[in-house]
C-alpha positions as CSV (number, residue, x, y, z in Angstrom):
1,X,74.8,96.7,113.1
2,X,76.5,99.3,115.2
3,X,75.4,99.6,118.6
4,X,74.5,103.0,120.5
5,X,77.9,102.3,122.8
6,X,80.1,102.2,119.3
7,X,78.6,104.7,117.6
8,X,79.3,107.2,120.7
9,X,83.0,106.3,120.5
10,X,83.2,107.2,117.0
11,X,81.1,110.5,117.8
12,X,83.8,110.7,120.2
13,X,86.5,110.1,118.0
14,X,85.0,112.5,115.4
15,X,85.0,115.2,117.6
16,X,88.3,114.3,118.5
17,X,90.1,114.4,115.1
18,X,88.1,117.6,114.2
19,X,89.6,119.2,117.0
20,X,93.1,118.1,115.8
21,X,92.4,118.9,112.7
22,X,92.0,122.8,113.5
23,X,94.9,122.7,116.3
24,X,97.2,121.6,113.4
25,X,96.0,124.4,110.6
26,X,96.3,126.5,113.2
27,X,99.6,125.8,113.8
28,X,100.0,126.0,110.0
29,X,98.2,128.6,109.0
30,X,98.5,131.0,112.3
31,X,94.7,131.0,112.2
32,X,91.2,129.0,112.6
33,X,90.1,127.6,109.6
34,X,86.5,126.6,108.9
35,X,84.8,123.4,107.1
36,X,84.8,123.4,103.4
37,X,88.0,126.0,102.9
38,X,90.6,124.5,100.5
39,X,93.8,124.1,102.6
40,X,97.5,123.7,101.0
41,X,98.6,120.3,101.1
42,X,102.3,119.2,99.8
43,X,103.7,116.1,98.5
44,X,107.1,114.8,99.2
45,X,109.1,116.3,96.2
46,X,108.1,119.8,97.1
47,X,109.9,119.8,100.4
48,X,113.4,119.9,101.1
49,X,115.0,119.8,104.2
50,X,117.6,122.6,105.5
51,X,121.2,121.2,106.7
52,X,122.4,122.4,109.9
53,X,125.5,121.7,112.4
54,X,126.6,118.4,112.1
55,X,129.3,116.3,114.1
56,X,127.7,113.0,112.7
57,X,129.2,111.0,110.0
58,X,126.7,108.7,108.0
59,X,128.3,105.5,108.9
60,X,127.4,106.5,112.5
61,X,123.9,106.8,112.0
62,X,121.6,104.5,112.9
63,X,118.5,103.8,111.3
64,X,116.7,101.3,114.1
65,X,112.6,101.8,114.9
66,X,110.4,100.1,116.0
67,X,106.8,99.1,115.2
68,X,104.9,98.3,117.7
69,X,106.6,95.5,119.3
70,X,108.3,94.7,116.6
71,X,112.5,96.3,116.2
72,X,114.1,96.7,112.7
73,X,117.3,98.0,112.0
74,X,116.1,99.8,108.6
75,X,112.7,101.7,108.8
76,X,111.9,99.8,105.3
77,X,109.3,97.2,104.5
78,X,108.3,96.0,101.4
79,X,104.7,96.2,100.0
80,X,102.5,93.1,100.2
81,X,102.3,93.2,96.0
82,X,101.8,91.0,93.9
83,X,104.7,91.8,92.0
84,X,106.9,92.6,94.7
85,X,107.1,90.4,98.1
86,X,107.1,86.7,98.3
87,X,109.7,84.3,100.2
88,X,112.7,85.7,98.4
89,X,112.2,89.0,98.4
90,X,111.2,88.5,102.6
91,X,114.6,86.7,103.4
92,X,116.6,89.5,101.3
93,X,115.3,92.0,102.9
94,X,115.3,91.0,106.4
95,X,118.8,89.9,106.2
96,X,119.4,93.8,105.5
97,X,117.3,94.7,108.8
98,X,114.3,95.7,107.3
99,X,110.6,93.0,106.9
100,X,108.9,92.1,103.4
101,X,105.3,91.3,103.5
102,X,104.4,88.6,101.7
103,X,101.0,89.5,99.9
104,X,98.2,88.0,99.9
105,X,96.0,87.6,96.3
106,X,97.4,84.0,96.4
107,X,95.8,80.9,97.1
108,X,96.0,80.4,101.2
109,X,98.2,77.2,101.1
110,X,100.5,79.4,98.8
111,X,100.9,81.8,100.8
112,X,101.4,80.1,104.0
113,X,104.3,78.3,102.2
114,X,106.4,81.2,100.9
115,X,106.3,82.7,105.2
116,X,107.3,79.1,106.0
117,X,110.2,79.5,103.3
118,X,111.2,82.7,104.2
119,X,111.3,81.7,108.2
120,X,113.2,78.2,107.4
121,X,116.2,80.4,105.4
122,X,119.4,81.8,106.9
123,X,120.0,85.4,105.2
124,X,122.5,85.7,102.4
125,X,123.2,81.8,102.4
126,X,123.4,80.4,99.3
127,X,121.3,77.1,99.5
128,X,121.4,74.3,96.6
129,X,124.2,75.2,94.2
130,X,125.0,73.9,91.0
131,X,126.9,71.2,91.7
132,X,129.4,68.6,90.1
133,X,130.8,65.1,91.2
134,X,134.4,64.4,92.0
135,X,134.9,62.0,88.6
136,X,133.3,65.2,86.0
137,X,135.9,66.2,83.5
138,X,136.6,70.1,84.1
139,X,134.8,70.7,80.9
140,X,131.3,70.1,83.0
141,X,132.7,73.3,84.9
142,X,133.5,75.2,82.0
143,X,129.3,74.6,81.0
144,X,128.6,75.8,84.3
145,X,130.5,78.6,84.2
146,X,128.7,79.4,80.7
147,X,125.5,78.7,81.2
148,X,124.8,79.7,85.0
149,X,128.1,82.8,85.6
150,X,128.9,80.0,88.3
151,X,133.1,80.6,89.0
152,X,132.6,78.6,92.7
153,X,131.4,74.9,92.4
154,X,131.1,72.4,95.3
155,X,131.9,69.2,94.5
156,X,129.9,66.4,95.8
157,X,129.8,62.8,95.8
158,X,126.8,60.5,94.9
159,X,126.0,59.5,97.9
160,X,125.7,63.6,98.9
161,X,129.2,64.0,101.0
162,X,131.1,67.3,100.3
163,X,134.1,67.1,98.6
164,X,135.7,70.3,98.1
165,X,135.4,73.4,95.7
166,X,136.1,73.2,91.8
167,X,137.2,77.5,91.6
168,X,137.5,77.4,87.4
169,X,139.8,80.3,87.3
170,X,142.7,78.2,88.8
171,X,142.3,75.9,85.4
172,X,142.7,76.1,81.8
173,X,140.0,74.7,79.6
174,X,141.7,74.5,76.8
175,X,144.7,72.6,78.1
176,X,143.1,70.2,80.8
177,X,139.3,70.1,79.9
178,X,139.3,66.6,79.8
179,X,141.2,65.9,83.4
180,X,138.9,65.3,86.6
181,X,137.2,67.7,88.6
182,X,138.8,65.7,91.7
183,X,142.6,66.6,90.6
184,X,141.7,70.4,90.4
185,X,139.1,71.1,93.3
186,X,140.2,72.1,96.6
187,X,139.8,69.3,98.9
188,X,137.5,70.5,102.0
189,X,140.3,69.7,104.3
190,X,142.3,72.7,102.8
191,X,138.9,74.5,103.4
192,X,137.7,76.8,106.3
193,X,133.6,75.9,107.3
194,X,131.5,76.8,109.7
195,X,128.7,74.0,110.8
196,X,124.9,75.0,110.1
197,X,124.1,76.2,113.6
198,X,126.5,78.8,113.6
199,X,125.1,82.3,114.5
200,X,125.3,84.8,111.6
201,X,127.2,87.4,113.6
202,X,130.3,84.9,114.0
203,X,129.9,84.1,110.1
204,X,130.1,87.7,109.4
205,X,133.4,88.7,112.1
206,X,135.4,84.9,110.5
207,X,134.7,86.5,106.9
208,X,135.7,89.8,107.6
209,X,138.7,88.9,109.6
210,X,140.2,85.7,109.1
211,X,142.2,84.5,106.1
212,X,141.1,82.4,103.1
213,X,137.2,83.1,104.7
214,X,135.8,84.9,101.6
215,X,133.9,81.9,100.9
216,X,132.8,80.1,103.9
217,X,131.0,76.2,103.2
218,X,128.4,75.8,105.6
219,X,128.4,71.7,106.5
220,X,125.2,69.9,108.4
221,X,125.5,67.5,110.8
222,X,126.3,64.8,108.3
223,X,129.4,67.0,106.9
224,X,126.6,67.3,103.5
225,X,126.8,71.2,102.2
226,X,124.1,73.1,103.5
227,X,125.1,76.3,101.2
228,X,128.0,78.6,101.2
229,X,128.4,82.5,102.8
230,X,130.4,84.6,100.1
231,X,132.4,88.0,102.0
232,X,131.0,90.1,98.7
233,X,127.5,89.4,100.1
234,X,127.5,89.3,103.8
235,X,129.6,92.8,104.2
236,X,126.8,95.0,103.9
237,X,124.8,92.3,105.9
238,X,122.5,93.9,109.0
239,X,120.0,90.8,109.6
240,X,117.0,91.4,111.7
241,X,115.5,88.3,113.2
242,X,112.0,87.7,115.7
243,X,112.3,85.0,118.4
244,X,115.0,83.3,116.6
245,X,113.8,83.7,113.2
246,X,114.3,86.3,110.2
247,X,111.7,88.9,110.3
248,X,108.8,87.8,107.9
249,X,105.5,90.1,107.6
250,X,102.3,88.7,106.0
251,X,99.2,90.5,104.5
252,X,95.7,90.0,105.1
253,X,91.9,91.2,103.7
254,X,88.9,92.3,106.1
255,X,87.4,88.7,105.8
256,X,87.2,86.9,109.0
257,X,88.2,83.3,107.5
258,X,91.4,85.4,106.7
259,X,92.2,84.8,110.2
260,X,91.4,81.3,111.0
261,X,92.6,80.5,107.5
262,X,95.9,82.6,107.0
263,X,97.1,84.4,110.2
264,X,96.8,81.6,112.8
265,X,98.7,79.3,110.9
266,X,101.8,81.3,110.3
267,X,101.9,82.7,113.8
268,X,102.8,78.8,114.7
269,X,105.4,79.5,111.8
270,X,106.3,82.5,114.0
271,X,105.3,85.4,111.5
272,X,106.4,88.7,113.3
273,X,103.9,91.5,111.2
274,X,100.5,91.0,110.6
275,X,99.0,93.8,108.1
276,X,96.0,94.2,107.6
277,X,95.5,95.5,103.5
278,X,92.8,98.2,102.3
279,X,92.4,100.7,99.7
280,X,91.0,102.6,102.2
281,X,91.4,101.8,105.8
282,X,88.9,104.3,107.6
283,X,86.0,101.6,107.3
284,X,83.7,99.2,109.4
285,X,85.0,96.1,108.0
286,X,88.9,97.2,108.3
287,X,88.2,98.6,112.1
288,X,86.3,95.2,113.2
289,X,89.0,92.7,111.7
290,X,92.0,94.8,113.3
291,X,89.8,94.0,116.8
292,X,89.3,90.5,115.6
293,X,92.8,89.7,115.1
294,X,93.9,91.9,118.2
295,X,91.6,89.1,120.1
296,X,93.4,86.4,118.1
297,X,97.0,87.6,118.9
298,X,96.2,87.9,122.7
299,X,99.7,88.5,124.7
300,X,102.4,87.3,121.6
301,X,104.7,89.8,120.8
302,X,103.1,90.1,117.0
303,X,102.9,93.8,115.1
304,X,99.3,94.8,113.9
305,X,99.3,97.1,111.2
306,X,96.4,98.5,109.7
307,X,95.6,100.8,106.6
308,X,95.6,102.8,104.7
309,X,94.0,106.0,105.8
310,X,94.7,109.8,104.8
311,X,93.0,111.2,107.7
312,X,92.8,112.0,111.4
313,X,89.8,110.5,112.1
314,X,90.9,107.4,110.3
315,X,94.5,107.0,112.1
316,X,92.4,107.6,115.4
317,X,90.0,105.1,115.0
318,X,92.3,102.3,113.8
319,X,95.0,103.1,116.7
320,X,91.2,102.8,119.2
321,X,90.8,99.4,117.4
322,X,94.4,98.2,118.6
323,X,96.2,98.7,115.8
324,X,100.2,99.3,116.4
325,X,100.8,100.6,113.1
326,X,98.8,102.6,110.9
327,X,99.7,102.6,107.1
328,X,98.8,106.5,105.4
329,X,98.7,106.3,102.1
330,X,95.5,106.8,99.5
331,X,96.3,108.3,95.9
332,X,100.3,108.9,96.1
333,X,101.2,105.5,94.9
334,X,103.3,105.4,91.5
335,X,101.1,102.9,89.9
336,X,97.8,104.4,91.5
337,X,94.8,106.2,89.7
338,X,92.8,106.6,92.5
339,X,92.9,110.4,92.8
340,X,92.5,110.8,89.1
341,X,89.4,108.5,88.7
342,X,87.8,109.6,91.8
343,X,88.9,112.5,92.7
344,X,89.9,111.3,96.5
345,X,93.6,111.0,97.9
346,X,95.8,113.4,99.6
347,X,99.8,114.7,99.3
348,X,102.1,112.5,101.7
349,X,104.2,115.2,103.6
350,X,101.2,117.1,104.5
351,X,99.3,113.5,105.2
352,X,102.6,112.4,107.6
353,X,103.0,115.6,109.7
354,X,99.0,116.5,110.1
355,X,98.8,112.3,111.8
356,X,102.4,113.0,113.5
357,X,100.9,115.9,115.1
358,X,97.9,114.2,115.5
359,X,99.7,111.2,117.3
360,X,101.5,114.4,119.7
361,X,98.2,115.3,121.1
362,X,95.7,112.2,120.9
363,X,96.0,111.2,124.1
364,X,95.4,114.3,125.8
365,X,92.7,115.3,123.6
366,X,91.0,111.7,123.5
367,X,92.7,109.8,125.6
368,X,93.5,107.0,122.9
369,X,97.2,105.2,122.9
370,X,98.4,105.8,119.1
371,X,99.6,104.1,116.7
372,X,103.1,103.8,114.8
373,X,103.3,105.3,111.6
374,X,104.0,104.1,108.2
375,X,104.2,105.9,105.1
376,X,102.9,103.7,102.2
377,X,103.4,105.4,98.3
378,X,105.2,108.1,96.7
379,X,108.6,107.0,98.2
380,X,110.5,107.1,94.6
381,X,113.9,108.4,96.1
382,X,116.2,108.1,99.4
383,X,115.8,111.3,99.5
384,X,112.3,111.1,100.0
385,X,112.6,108.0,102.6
386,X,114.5,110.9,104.7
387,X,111.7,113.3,104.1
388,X,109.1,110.8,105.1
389,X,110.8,110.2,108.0
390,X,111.4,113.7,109.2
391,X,108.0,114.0,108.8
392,X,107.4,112.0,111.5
393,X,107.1,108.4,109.7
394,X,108.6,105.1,111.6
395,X,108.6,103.7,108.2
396,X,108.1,103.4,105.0
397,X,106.7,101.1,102.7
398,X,108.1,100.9,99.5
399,X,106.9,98.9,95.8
400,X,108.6,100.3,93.7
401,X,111.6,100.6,95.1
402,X,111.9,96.6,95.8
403,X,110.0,95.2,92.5
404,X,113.8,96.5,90.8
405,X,115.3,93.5,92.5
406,X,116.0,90.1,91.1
407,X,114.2,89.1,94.4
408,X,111.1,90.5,93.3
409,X,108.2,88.2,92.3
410,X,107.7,89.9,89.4
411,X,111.7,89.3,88.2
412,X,111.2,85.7,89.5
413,X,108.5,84.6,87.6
414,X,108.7,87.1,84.3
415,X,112.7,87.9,84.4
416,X,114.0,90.4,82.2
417,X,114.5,90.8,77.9
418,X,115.2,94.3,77.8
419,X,116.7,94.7,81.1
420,X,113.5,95.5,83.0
421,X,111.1,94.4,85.3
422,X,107.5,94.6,85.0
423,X,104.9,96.2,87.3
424,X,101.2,96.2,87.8
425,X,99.4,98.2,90.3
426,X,96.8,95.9,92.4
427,X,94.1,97.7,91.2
428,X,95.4,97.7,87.9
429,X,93.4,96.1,84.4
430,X,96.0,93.4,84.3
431,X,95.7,92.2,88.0
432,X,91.5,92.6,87.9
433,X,91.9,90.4,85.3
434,X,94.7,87.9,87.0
435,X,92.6,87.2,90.1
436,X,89.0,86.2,91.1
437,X,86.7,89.1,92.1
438,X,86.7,88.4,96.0
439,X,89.5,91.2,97.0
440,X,89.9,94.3,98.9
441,X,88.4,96.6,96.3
442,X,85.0,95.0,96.1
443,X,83.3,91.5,94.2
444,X,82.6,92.9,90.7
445,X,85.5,95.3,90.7
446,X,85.7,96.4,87.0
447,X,86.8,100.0,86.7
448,X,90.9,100.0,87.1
449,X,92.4,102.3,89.5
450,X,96.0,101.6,89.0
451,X,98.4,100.7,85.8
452,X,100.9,99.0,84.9
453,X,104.1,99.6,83.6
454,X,108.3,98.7,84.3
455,X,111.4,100.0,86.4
456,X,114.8,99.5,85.0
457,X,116.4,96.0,86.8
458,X,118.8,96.9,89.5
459,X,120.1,93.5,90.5
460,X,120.3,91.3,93.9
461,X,119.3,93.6,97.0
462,X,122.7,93.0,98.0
463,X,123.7,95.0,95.5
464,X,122.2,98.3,95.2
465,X,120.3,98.4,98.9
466,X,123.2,99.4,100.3
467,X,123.8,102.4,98.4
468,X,120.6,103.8,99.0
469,X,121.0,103.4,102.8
470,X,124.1,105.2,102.7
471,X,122.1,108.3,101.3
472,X,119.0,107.9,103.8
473,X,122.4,108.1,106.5
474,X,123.8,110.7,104.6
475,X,120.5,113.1,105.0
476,X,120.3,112.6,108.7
477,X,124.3,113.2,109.4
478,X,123.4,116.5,107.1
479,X,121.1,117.4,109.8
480,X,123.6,116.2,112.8
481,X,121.1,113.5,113.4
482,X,122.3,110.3,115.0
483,X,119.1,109.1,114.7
484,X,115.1,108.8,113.0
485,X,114.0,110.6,116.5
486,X,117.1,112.9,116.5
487,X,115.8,114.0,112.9
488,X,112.1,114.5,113.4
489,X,113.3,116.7,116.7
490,X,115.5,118.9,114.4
491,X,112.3,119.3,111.9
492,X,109.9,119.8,114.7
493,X,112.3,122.1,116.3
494,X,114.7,124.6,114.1
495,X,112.8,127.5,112.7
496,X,113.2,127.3,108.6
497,X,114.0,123.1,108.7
498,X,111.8,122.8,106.2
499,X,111.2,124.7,102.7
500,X,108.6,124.7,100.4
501,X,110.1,124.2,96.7
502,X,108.8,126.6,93.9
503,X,109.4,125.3,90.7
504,X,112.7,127.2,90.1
505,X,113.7,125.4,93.4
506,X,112.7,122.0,92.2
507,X,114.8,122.6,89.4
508,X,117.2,123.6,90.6
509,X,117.9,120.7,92.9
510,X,117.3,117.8,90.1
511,X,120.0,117.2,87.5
512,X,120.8,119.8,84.6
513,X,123.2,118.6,82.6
């Protein structure tokens, strides 16, 4: 039960966002609108952004933020999905600079154990490869190289000492298939290591500039492999890391034992992102827990997000609570039916600069420190990351985008037949079905409000990731924009930086050939 002292800050609040609210279509519109009037809002794909003088080449730019207390060198984080984030998909992308969010419609101990996996593994290391001993015939490496694509074998003794590196395409099969493994591999005092503690940074500079360091063994203590850095995976490398540890987010429901159960656990493990996950975050139950677990947290440097909300009063309210981040987002999703079955829901461009603006003048208007921004659905394209972001986002969070990688859950556990990965919304039939009925959307839940459906496979991370970073750098050098607050200046700030599409314009920018 509220008491009278709560329910005057959210009168206060209220008043508050309403008064936003009007300040912003004024600013819009060039007049005062009333309640009730239908006001244009726009999604992402209707926008475009104009160029303007730029000195800035794209690999120049950088895309750091910050959430909270919380720095990434990508604005990118991965949605706590069933189908998208668990340890692998957290260590892949946080060894690009960005944070997965390992979701949370698991079982508690499972989830605790894929942040414990993700925080024990060094980025782009490639732990526990197939292996052969020093007396195998070479025709054991010819098997691996069929069945597994595996061209660099360690060789390893019985006892677990490394050997050296069987490299197939320095033999003939057909002419010494039967001879040892031991007379072809190169013996690991030809080899160049590095021991387990070394720093990733120095990995990276040996491998980029020292000889015969395209494949680096990486030896314990005991001189036993520990895994091996390959130069084809750690170029593009950009790992973000939290006292000492990759970046690893974690996801959440309103229950209270969520916090004694699942959050205190992993921030021993030394989880950096806590988010807290709702259909719709402007609620009671959302509001208390983000309180809860701000009490719980006390003075560690740990990143509170809370969401999602599409309004003023919501963002408001939640950044009051002591949220850092708030996560806008109700209806936009690819997988989501919300707006069509209910009717709610609101366009993301329009949703990111009313709260940006809203974050602008908050504190003078009600004196509440805001939050961080996230933009959570409808982020199909790099090209719409850069709108987001001009918008005034910190962030996005992206599904769809990330359930394409062989590092998705959904690849691990389903893989691929016709060279696709399948995806369910979390309000979806399929995942009503797959889990018990105690979750966000309410015990009983019955009426889907997503689907499901597949995205074409795109490979490791490693990859494909970098190529659509290059384009989110390309969009900001377009606009002579160092930086994410260098961009969101020039959109705030040039007359004409953004237009709105008409369908001739949409058209005209997509492919026609």
């Amino acid at each position: 039960m509220m008491t009278r002292e709560t329910v005057c800050v959210y009168e206060d609040i209220t008043a508050s966002a309403q008064r936003i609210e009007r300040k912003y279509w004024k600013m819009v519109l060039g007049r005062v609108v009333g309640p009730g009037c239908p006001l244009p809002a726009y999604a992402l794909p209707e926008l475009s952004i104009m160029p303007g003088h730029s000195e800035v080449h794209p690999n120049d730019v950088n895309l750091g933020t910050r959430l909270g207390c919380v720095s990434l060198k990508i604005p990118f984080l991965s949605a706590p999905m069933g189908d998208v984030t668990g340890a692998e998909m957290a260590i892949a992308l946080s060894g690009h600079g960005g944070c997965g969010v390992v979701y949370r419609f698991q079982r508690v101990q499972d989830q605790i154990g894929s942040v414990k996996e993700a925080l024990r593994r060094r980025p782009f290391l490639v732990e526990n490869p197939k292996s052969l001993r020093p007396d195998d015939t070479v025709r054991e490496a010819q098997r691996i190289l069929d069945e597994f694509g595996f061209s660099t074998i360690p060789v390893i003794t019985e006892s677990g000492a490394f050997e050296g590196i069987m490299f197939t395409d320095k033999v003939s099969f057909k002419e010494h298939g039967e001879d040892l493994v031991s007379v072809w591999m190169k013996s690991v005092s030809e080899l160049k290591t590095v021991r387990a503690n070394t720093p990733f940074n120095e990995v990276q500079q040996r491998s980029r500039n020292e000889q015969e360091c395209s494949i680096l063994p990486v030896l314990n203590d005991d001189s036993s492999l520990a895994g091996f850095y390959f130069m084809k995976d750690t170029a593009d490398a950009n790992p973000v890391t939290y006292e000492g540890k990759p970046l690893v987010g974690m996801a959440i429901n309103d229950r209270e034992e969520d916090i004694t159960e699942r959050v205190i656990p992993c921030l021993d493990l030394g989880v950096g992102i806590v988010v807290i996950d709702s259909s719709h975050g402007n609620c009671r139950a959302v509001i208390d827990q983000v309180s809860r677990l701000k009490k719980v947290i006390g003075n560690r440097n740990v990143c509170i997000v809370a969401g999602n909300v599409a309004d003023i009063d919501g963002y408001l309210r939640l950044s009051a609570a002591g949220a850092d981040v708030v996560k806008l987002g109700i209806g936009p999703g690819s997988i989501c039916t919300t707006s069509i079955g209910t009717g709610i829901g609101y366009p993301m461009f329009t949703l990111i600069q009313k709260i940006s603006f809203a974050r602008r003048y908050s504190k003078r208007i009600a004196g509440i420190v805001t939050a961080d921004i996230v933009a959570d659905g409808s982020i199909n394209t790099p090209g719409d990351v850069v709108k987001a972001l001009a918008a005034g986002a910190d962030a996005i969070m992206g599904g769809k985008m990330f359930v394409a990688a062989s590092e998705s859950v959904s690849f691990l556990v389903n893989g691929t037949t016709d060279g696709t990965v399948s995806y369910s919304g979390e309000a979806s039939e399929k995942a009503i079905r797959a889990r018990s009925a105690e979750n966000r959307y309410g015990k009983g839940k019955r009426a889907a409000e997503g689907v499901s459906g597949s995205v074409r496979h795109l490979g490791p991370l490693r990859k494909w990731f970098p190529k659509v970073l290059e384009l989110v750098c390309g969009g900001l050098a377009h606009t002579g924009s160092n930086t994410i607050a260098e961009l969101q200046t020039y959109c705030l700030e040039t007359i004409g930086a953004w237009a709105i599409l008409t369908p001739a314009g949409r058209e005209q920018n997509a492919p026609r050939v």
